[in-house]
C-alpha positions as semicolon CSV with decimal commas, in nm:
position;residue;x (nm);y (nm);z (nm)
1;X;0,712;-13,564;-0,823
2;X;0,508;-13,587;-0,510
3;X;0,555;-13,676;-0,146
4;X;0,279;-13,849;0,070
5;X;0,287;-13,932;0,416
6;X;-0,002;-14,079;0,596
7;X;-0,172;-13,726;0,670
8;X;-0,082;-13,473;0,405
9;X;0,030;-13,564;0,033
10;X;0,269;-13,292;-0,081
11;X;0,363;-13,133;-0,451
12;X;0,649;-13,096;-0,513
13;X;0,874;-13,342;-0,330
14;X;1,209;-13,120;-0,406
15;X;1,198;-12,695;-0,413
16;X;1,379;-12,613;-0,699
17;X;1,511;-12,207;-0,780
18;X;1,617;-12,035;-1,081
19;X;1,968;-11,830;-0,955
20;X;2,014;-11,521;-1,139
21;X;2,214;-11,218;-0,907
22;X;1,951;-10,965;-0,789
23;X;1,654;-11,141;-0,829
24;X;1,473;-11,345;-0,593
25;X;1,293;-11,673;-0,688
26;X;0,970;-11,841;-0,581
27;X;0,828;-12,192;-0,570
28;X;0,514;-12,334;-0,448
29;X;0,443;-12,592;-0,260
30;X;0,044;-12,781;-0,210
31;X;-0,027;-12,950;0,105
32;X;-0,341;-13,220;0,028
33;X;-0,490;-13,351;0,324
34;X;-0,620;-13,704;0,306
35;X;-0,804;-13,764;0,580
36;X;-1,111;-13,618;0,748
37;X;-0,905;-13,438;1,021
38;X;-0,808;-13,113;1,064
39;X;-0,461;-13,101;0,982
40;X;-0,219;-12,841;1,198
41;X;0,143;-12,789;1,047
42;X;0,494;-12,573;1,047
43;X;0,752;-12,533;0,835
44;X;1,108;-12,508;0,965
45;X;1,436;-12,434;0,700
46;X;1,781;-12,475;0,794
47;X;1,880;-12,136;0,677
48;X;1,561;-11,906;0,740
49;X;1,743;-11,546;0,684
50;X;1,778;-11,685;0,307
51;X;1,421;-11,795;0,291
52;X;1,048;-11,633;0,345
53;X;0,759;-11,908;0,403
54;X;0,400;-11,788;0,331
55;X;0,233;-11,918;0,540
56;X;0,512;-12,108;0,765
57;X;0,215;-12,267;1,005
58;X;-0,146;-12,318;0,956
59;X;-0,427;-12,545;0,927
60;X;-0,518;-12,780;0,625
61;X;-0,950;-12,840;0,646
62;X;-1,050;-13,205;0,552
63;X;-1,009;-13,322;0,190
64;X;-0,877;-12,993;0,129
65;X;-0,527;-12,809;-0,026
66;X;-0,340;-12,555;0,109
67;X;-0,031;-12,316;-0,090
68;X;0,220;-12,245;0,037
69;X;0,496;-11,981;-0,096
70;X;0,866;-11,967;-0,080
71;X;1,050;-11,763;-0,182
72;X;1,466;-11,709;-0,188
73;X;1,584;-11,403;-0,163
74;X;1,787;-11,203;-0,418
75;X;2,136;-11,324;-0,401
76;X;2,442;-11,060;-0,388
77;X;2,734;-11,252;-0,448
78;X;2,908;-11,290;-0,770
79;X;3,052;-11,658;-0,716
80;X;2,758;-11,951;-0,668
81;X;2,820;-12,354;-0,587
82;X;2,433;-12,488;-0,771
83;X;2,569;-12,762;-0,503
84;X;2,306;-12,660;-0,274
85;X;2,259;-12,811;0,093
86;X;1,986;-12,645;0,224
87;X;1,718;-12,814;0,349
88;X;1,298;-12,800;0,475
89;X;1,134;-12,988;0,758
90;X;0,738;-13,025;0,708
91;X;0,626;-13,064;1,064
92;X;0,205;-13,177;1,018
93;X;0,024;-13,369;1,296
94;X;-0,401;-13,381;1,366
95;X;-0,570;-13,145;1,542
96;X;-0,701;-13,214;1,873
97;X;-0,916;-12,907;1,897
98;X;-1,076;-12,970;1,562
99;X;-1,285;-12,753;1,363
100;X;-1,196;-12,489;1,709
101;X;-0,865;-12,431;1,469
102;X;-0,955;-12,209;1,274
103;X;-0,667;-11,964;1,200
104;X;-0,306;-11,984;1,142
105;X;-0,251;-11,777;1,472
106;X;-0,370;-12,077;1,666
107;X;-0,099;-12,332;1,568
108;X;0,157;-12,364;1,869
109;X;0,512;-12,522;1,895
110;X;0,367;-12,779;2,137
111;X;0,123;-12,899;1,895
112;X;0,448;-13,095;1,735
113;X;0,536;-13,231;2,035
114;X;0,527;-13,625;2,056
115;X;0,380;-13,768;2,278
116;X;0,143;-14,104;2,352
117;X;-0,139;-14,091;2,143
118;X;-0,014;-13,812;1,901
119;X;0,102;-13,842;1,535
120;X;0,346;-13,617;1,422
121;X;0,425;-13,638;1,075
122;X;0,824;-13,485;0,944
123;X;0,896;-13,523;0,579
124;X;1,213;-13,342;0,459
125;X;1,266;-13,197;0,136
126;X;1,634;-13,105;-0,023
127;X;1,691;-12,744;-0,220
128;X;1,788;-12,762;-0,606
129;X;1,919;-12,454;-0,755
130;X;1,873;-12,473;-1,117
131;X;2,000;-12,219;-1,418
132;X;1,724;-11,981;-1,507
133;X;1,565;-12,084;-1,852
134;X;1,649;-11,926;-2,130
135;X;1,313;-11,806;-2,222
136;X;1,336;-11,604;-1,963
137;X;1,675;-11,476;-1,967
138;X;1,591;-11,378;-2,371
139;X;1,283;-11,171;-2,233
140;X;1,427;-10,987;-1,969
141;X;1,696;-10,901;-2,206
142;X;1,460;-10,798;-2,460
143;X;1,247;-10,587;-2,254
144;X;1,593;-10,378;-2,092
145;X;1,735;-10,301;-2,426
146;X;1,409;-10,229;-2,593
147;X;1,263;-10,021;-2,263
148;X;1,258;-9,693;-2,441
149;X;1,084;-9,812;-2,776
150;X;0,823;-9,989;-2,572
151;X;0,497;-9,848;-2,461
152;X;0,356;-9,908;-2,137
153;X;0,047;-10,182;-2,288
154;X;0,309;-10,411;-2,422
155;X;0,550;-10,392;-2,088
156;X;0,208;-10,480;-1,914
157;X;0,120;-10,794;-2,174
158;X;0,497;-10,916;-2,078
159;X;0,425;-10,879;-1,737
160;X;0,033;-11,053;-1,763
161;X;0,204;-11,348;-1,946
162;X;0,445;-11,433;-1,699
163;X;0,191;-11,394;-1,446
164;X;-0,004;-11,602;-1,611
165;X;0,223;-11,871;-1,633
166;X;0,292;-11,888;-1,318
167;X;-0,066;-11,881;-1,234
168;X;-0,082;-12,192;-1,422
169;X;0,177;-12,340;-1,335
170;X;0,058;-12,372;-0,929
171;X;-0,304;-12,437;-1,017
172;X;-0,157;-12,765;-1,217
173;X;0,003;-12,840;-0,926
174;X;-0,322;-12,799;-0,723
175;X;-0,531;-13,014;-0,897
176;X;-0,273;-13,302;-0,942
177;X;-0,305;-13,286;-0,569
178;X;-0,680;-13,308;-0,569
179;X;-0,667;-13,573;-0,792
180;X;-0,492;-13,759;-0,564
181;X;-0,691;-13,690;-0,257
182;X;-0,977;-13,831;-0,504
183;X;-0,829;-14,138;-0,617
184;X;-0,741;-14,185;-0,216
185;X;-1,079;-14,128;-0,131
186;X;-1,193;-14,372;-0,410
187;X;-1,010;-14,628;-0,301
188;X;-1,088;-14,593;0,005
189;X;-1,493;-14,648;-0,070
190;X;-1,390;-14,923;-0,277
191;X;-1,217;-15,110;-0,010
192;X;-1,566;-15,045;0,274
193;X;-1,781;-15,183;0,000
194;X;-1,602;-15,563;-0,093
195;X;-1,561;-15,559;0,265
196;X;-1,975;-15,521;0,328
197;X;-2,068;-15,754;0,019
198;X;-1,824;-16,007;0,200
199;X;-1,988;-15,957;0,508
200;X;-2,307;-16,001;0,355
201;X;-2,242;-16,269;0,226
202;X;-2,107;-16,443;0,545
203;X;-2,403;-16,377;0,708
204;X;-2,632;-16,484;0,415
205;X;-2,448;-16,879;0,443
């Protein structure tokens, strides 16, 4: 699922985490931007000391995507509610220096300020804690209890295929994103050409 406001268009439109005690999870998150602005924004959790956001602000370049990373961190407690109510604020709004943004240093606080003649964009998305799969659960089992009959190549392959998955897995979720900046942009061309044959027309009669 997907989230779109009028600036960026956003995949995933939930964060969801495996939960397994003593290892951290990540998720990724692509910001598309639709328009032909440059597109400033900041991310904001309501409990940052169990989160890390990489990058938390920074600048989204005309018809482009940007990742971003986040990642919970390794929980220590033995009882868990999967009842989660944490929560992320998306905070995007145009640039009004431009292409004169051109690093994630230069994003301020008062950039997200409204005010007359700004647009500042908030879309919110909810936490879901899910059970890790049981794929993975089987292969980190395997790979403890068999540590000492396996050599180092074949711990590596493990390791390459779940990096590879992953891999995968976010540049899926890229180019659904592109897509969708594509079909926007289609559309978009669509619409500015029946509006010139109609106007064309008009002045033709």
């Amino acid at each position: 699922m997907k989230s779109t406001g009028d600036l960026l268009l956003i995949n995933p439109s939930e964060l969801k985490f495996s939960h397994e005690l003593g290892k951290q999870s990540s998720c990724s998150m692509q910001l598309g931007n639709k328009t032909d602005y440059y597109i400033v924004f900041k991310i904001k959790t309501t409990d940052p000391k169990k989160y890390i956001v990489r990058p938390n602000v920074g600048i989204v370049m005309p018809g482009s995507t940007c990742e971003v990373t986040i990642t919970k961190k390794a929980p220590g407690e033995t009882s868990f509610d999967y009842n989660c109510k944490d929560k992320f604020l998306l905070l995007c709004a145009v640039s009004e220096h431009g292409i004169l943004i051109m690093m994630d240093d230069d994003v301020t606080s008062d950039m997200f300020t409204k005010k007359p003649g700004r647009v500042v964009e908030e879309m919110k998305f909810k936490v879901v804690y899910v059970s890790p799969s049981p794929s993975s659960s089987t292969a980190d089992s395997w790979l403890s209890s068999s540590k000492d009959s396996l050599t180092e190549p074949n711990c590596n392959s493990m390791r390459e295929i779940k990096d590879a998955i992953k891999e995968n897995k976010q540049m899926l979720a890229k180019l659904m994103v592109n897509m969708e900046l594509m079909l926007s942009k289609l559309d978009s061309l669509s619409t500015s050409r029946i509006e010139s044959v109609v106007m064309d027309k008009k002045e033709w009669w």
